[in-house]
C-alpha positions as CSV (number, residue, x, y, z in Angstrom):
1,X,7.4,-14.0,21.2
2,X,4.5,-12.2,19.2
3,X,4.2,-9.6,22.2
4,X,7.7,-8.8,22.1
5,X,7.7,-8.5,18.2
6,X,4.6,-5.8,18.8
7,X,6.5,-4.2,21.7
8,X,9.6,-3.8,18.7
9,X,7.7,-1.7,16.3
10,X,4.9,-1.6,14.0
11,X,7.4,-2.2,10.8
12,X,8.7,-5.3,11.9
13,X,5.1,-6.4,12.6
14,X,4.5,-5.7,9.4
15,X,7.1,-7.8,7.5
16,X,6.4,-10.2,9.6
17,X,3.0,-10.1,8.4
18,X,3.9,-10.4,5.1
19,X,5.4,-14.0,5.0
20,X,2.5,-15.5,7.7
21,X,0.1,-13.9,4.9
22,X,1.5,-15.1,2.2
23,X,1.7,-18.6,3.4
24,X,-1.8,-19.0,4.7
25,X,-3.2,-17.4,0.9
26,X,-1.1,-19.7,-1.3
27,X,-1.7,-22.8,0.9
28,X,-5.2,-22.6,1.4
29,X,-5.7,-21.7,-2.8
30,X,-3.9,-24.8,-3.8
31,X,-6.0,-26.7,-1.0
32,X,-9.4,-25.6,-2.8
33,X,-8.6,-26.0,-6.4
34,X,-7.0,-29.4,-5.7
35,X,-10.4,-30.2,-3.6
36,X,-12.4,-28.9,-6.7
37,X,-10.7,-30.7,-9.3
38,X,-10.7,-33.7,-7.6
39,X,-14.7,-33.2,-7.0
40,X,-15.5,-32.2,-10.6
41,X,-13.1,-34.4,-12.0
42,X,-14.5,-37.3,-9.9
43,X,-11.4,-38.3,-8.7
44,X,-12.9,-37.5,-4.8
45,X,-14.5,-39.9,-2.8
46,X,-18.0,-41.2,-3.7
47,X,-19.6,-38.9,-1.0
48,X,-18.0,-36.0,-2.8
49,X,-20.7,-33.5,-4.2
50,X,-21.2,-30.3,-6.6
51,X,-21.3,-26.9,-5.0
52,X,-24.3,-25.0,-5.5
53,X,-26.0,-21.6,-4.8
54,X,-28.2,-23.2,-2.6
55,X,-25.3,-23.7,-0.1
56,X,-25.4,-19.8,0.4
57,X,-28.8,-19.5,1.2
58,X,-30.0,-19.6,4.9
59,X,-33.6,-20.4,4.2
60,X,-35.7,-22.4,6.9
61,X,-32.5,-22.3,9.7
62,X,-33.8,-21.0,12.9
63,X,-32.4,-17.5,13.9
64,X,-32.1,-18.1,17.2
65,X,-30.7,-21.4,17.4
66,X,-28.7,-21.6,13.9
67,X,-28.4,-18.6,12.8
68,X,-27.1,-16.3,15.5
69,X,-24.7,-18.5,17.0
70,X,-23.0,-18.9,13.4
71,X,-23.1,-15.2,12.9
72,X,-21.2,-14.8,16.4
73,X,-18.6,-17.2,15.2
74,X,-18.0,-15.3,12.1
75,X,-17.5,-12.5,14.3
76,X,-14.8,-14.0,16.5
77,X,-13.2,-15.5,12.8
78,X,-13.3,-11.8,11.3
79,X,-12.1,-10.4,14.2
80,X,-8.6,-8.8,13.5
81,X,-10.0,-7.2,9.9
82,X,-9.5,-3.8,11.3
83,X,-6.3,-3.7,12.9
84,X,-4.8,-1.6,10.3
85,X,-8.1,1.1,11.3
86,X,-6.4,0.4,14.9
87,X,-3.0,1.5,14.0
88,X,-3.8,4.4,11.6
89,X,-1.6,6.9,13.2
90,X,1.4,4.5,12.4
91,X,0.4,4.1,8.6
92,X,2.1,6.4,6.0
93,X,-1.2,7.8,5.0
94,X,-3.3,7.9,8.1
95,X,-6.7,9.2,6.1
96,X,-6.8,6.6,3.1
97,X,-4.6,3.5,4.2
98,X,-6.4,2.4,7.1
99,X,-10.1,2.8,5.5
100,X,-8.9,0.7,2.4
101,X,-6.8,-1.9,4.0
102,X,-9.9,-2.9,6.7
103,X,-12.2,-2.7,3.2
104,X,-9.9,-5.5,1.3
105,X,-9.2,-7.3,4.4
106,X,-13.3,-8.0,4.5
107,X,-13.0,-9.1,0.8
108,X,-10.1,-11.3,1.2
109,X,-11.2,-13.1,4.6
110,X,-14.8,-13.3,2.7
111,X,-13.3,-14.7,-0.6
112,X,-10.6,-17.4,1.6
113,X,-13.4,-18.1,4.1
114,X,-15.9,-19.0,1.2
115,X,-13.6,-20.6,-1.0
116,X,-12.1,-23.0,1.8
117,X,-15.3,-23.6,3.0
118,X,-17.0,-24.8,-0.4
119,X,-14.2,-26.3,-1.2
120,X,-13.7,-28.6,1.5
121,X,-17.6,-29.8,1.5
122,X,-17.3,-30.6,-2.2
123,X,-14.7,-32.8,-1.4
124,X,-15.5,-34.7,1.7
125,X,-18.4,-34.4,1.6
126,X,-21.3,-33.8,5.0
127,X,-21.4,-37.6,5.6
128,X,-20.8,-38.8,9.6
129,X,-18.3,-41.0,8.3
130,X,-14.8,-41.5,7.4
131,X,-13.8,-37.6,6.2
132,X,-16.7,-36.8,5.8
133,X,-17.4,-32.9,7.7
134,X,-20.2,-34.5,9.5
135,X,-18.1,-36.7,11.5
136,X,-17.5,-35.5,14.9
137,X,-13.8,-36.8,15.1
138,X,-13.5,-34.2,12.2
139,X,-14.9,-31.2,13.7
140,X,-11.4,-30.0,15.6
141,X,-8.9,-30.3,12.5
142,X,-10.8,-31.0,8.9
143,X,-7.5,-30.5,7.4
144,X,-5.7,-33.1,8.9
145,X,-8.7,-35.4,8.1
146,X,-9.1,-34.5,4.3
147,X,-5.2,-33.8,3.7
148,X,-4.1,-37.7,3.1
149,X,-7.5,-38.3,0.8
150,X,-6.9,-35.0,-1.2
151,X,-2.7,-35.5,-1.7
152,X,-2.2,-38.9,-1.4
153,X,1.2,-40.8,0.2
154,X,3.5,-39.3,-2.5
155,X,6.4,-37.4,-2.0
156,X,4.1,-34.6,-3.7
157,X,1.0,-35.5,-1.3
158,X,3.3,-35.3,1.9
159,X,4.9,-32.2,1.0
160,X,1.2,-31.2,0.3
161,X,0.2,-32.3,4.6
162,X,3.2,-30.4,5.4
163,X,2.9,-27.3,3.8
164,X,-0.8,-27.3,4.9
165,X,0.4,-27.9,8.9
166,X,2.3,-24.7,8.0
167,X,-0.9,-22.8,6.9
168,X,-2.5,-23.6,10.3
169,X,0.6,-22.8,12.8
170,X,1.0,-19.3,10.3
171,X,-2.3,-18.6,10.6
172,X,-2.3,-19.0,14.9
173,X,0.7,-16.6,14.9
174,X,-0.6,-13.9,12.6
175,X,-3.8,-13.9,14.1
176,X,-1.9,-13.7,17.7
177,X,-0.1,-10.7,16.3
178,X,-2.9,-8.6,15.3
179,X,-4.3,-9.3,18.3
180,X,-2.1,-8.2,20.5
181,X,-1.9,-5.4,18.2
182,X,-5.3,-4.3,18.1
183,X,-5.6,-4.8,22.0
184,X,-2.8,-2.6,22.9
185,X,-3.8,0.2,21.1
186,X,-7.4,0.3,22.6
187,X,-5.8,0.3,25.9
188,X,-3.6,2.7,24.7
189,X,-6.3,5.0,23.6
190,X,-8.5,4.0,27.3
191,X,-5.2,5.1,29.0
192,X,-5.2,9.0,26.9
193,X,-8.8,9.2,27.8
194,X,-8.3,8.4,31.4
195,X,-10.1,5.3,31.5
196,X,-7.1,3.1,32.4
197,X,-4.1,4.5,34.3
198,X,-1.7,6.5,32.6
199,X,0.9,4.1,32.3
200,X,-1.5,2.5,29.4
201,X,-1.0,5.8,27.1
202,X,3.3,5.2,27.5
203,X,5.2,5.3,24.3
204,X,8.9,3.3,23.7
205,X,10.9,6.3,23.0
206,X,12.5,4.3,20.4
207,X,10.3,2.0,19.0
208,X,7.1,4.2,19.0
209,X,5.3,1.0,20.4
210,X,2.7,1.4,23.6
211,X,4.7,-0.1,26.1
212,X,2.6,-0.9,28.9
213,X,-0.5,-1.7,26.9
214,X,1.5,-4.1,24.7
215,X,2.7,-5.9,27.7
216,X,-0.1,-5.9,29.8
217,X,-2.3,-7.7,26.9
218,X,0.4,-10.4,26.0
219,X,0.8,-11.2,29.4
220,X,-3.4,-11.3,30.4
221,X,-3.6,-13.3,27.0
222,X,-1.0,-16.0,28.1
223,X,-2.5,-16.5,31.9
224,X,-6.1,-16.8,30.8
225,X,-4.9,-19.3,28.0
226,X,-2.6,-21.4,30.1
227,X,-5.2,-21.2,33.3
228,X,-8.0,-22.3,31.3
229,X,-6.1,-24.6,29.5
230,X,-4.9,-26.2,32.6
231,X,-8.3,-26.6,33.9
232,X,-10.0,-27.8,31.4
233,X,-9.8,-27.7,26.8
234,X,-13.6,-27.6,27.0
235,X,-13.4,-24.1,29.3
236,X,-10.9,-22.7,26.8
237,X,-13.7,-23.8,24.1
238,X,-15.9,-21.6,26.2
239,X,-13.6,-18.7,26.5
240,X,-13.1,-18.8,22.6
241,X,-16.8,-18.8,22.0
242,X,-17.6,-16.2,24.6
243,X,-14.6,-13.7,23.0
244,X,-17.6,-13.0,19.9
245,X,-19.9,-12.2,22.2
246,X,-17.8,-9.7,23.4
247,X,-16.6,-8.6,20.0
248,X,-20.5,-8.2,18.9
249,X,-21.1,-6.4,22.0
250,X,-18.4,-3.6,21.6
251,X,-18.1,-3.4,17.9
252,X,-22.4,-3.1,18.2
253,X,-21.9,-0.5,20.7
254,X,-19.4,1.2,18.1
255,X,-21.7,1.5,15.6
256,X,-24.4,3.0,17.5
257,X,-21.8,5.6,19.0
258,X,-21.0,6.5,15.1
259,X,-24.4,7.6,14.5
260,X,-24.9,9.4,17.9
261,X,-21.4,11.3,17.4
262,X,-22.3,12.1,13.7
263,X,-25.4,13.6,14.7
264,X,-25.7,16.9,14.3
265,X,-24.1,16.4,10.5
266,X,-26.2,13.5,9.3
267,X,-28.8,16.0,7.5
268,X,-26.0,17.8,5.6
269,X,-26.3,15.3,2.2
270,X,-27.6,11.8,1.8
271,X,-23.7,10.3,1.2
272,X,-23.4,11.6,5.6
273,X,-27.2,10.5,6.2
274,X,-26.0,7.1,4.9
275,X,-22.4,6.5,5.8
276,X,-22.5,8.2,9.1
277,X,-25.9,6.9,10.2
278,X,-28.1,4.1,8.3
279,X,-25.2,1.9,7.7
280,X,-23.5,2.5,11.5
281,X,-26.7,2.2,13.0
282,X,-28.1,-0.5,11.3
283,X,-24.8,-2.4,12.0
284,X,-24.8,-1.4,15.7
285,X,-28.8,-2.9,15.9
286,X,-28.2,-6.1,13.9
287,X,-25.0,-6.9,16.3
288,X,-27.0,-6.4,19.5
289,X,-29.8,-8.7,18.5
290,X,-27.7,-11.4,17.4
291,X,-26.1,-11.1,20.4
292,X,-29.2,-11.3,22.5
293,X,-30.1,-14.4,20.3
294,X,-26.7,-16.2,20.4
295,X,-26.4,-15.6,24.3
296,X,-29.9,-17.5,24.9
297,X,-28.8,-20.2,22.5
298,X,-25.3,-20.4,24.8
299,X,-26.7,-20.2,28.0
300,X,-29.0,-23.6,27.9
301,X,-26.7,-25.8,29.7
302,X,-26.7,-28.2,26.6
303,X,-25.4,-26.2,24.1
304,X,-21.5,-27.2,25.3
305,X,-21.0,-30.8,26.2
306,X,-17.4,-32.7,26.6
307,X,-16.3,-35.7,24.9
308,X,-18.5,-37.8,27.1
309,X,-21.6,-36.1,26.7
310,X,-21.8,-34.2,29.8
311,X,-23.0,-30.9,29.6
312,X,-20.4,-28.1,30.4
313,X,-22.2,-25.5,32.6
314,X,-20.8,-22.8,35.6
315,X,-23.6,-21.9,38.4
316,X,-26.2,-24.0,35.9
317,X,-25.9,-21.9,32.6
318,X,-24.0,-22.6,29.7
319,X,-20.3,-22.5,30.1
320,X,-19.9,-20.0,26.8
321,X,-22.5,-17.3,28.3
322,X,-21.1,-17.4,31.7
323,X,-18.0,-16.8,30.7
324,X,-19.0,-13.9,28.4
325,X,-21.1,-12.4,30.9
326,X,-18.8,-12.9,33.6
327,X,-16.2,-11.1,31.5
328,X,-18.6,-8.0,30.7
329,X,-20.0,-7.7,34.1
330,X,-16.0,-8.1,35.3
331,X,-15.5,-4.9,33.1
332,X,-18.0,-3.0,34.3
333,X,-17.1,-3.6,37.9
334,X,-13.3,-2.2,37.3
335,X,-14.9,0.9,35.2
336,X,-16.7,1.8,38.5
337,X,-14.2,1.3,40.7
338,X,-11.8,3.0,38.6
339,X,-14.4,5.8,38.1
340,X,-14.4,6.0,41.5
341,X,-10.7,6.4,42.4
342,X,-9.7,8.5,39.3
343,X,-12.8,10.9,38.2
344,X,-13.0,13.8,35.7
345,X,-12.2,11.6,33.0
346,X,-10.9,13.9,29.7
347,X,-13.4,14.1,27.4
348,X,-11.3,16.0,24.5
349,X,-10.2,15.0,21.4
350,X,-6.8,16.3,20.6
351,X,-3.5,15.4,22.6
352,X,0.1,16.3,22.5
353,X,3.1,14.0,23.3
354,X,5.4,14.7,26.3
355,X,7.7,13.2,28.7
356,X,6.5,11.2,32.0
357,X,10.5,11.6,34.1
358,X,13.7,11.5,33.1
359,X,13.6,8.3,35.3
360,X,11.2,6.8,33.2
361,X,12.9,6.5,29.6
362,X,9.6,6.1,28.4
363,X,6.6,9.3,26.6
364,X,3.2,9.5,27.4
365,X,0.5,10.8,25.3
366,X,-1.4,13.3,27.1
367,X,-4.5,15.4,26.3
368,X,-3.7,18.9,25.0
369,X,-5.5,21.4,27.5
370,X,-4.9,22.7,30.5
């Protein structure tokens, strides 16, 4: 459903958007002030406790083994914050929407990320019991474990569960949608610059949508879902936790490929020196080495068990680094072998719509140039 809605255009994505947004935001506010009140107002259970700075600071947690792996995660939970950057030729004002909306999508998955997470700890508590966020029963769905304690059986407290199930299935569709979004129009691009075939690079007459690309990643993103799913939840748990290894590995190789384009202008004024290469650079770094750290933390062949105990491995490493690393080195095998059978990429930068057939129904965006 969410690939056809991105095949239909980038406006009704958008109001789409809007609702699954504004569901998720209100829900999850009256969530955390309830959980607050109730924790100040000691009204939560007796393992209920204050917030406090101290909560933010990461003192005396190993890099390696703490750190990194929870910085990945973040990754793969802030992944989707610059779709709108993604889709900048479709925004009304392609040199100041973009930037801004990616800045205040940071804020705003910061601010509900933070607020949520605070909140929900003041209230149930780190205890290994009952609700408490230390339970392992808890660790797939802390909602539905706090959501009776904090709302109660009332007719108030069930609308309260329900509305809060709403939040969660919202929340899988939107974050589907930019996906698929996102995705398509990095294919899109790979397809212009000959990296993919050209069929990537076609446009809906109509709808101004990629076509191919926008199929081709719903459909991918349904088989390796139902295929791992079908073999095994604690695989899909692997491909979930292997998708921000790939995230840091791309978005670290982004950074360093801002400061190597932006060379030759960094030395024009501090404001390029900064923005085009200490910030991009020092991004690009800090991305690789956590995600050199993370992938030794995910390869031991404990770090993933089942329900049972049993550690989940493929060909003795951990399930969540053979699964990322299988999916990079999967990459670079079709690069080659599409290098291969399709050389002198185009290594411009401008490009001109035109029309693939009068069979076809369908534009392609091709590199201007001879």
């Amino acid at each position: 459903m969410m690939t056809y809605i991105c095949y239909r255009g980038i406006e009704v994505s958008a109001r789409l958007l809007y609702p699954l947004l504004s569901v998720q935001i209100v829900v999850l506010i009256v969530f955390s002030v309830v959980a607050l009140v109730k924790a100040y107002a000691h009204n939560a259970p007796a393992f209920s406790l204050h917030p406090s700075l101290s909560w933010f600071w990461p003192g005396g947690l190993d890099f390696g083994k703490i750190i990194a792996p929870a910085v990945l995660m973040a990754i793969f939970m802030y992944w989707g914050f610059d779709t709108a950057v993604a889709c900048n030729e479709e925004s009304d004002d392609p040199s100041r929407t973009p930037g801004r909306a990616a800045v205040i999508s940071t804020f705003l998955l910061l601010a509900t990320y933070a607020l949520v997470t605070v909140s929900a700890v003041a209230f149930a508590g780190v205890g290994t019991q009952g609700i408490g966020l230390g339970n392992p029963h808890n660790s797939k769905d802390i909602f539905t474990s706090i959501g009776p304690e904090l709302f109660g059986n009332g007719v108030l407290g069930r609308i309260g569960l329900v509305l809060l199930a709403a939040s969660i299935l919202t929340s899988a569709l939107a974050s589907t949608q930019t996906t698929i979004l996102q995705a398509a129009r990095t294919t899109l691009s790979m397809g212009l610059y000959k990296a993919l075939p050209d069929s990537f690079a076609k446009i809906h007459p109509r709808y101004l949508t990629p076509t191919t690309s926008t199929i081709a990643v719903g459909v991918v993103s349904i088989l390796f879902y139902v295929l791992f799913r079908l073999i095994s939840e604690n695989l899909l748990a692997a491909l979930i936790g292997s998708v921000g290894l790939m995230i840091a590995f791309y978005y670290g190789l982004t950074g360093l490929t801002c400061a190597w384009y932006y060379r030759n202008s960094l030395t024009g004024s501090v404001r390029n020196f900064v923005r085009r290469g200490v910030i991009p650079l020092l991004g690009g770094v800090g991305l690789l080495i956590v995600l050199i750290y993370g992938l030794i933390q995910y390869a031991k062949p404990a770090w993933l068990t089942d329900d049972d105990g049993n550690n989940i491995t493929i060909l003795g490493f951990g399930a969540v680094a053979a699964v990322g690393i299988g999916a990079l080195a999967l990459g670079v095998i079709l690069m080659v072998v599409w290098w291969a059978i399709a050389p002198g990429f185009f290594h411009g930068r401008t490009m001109t719509r035109g029309s693939t057939g009068a069979d076809s129904g369908e534009d392609v965006v091709r590199p201007a140039g001879p």
